[in-house]
C-alpha positions as CSV (number, residue, x, y, z in Angstrom):
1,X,-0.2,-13.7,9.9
2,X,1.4,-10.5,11.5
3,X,5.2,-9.4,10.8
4,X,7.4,-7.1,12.9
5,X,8.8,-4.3,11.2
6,X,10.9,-1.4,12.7
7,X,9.6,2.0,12.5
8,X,12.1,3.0,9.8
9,X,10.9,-0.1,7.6
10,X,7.2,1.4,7.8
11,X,7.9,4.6,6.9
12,X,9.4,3.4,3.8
13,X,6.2,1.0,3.0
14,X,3.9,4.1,3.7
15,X,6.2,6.0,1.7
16,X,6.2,3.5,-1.0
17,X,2.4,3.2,-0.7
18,X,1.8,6.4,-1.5
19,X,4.2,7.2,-4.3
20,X,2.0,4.4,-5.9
21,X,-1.7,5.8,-4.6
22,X,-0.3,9.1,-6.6
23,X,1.3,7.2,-9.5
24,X,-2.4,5.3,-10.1
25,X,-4.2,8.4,-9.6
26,X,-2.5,10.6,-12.5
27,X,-2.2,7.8,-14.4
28,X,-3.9,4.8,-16.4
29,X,-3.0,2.1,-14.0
30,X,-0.4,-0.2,-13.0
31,X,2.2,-1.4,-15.0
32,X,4.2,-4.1,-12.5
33,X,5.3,-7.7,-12.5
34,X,3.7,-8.2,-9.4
35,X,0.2,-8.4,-10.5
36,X,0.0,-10.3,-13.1
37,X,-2.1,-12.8,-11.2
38,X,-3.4,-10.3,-8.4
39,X,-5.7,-6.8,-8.7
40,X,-3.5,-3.8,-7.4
41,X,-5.3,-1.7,-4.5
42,X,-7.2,0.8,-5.3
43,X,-6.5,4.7,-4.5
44,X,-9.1,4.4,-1.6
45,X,-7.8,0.5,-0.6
46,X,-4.2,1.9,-0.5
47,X,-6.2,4.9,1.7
48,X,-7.6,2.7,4.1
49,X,-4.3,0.3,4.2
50,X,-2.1,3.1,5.1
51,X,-4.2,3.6,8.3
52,X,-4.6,0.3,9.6
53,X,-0.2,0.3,9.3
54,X,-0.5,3.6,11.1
55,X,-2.7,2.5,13.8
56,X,-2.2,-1.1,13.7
57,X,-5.4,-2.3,12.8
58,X,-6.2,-5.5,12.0
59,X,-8.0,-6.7,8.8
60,X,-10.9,-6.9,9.4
């Protein structure tokens, strides 16, 4: 499935992406609604994430 997102839009979800990289690295681990059925990323997932949005790579 791909989206379309406008360059503003993915500067926010990089932005977002790494506030939360930092916010897992200084602390215990997430606290968030949103995985209470799913495993958050990783520091080094959110790593490699953040440069497939940047170069729009494809999972692979």
């Amino acid at each position: 499935m791909m989206i379309q997102i406008s360059d503003r839009e993915l500067a926010t979800v990089l932005a977002a992406l790494r506030y939360w990289q930092q916010d897992l690295a200084e602390n215990d681990g997430p606290i968030s609604e949103h995985f209470a059925e799913q495993t958050p990323l990783s520091v080094e997932e959110i790593d490699d994430l953040c440069e497939r949005l940047n170069f729009g790579s494809t999972i692979s």
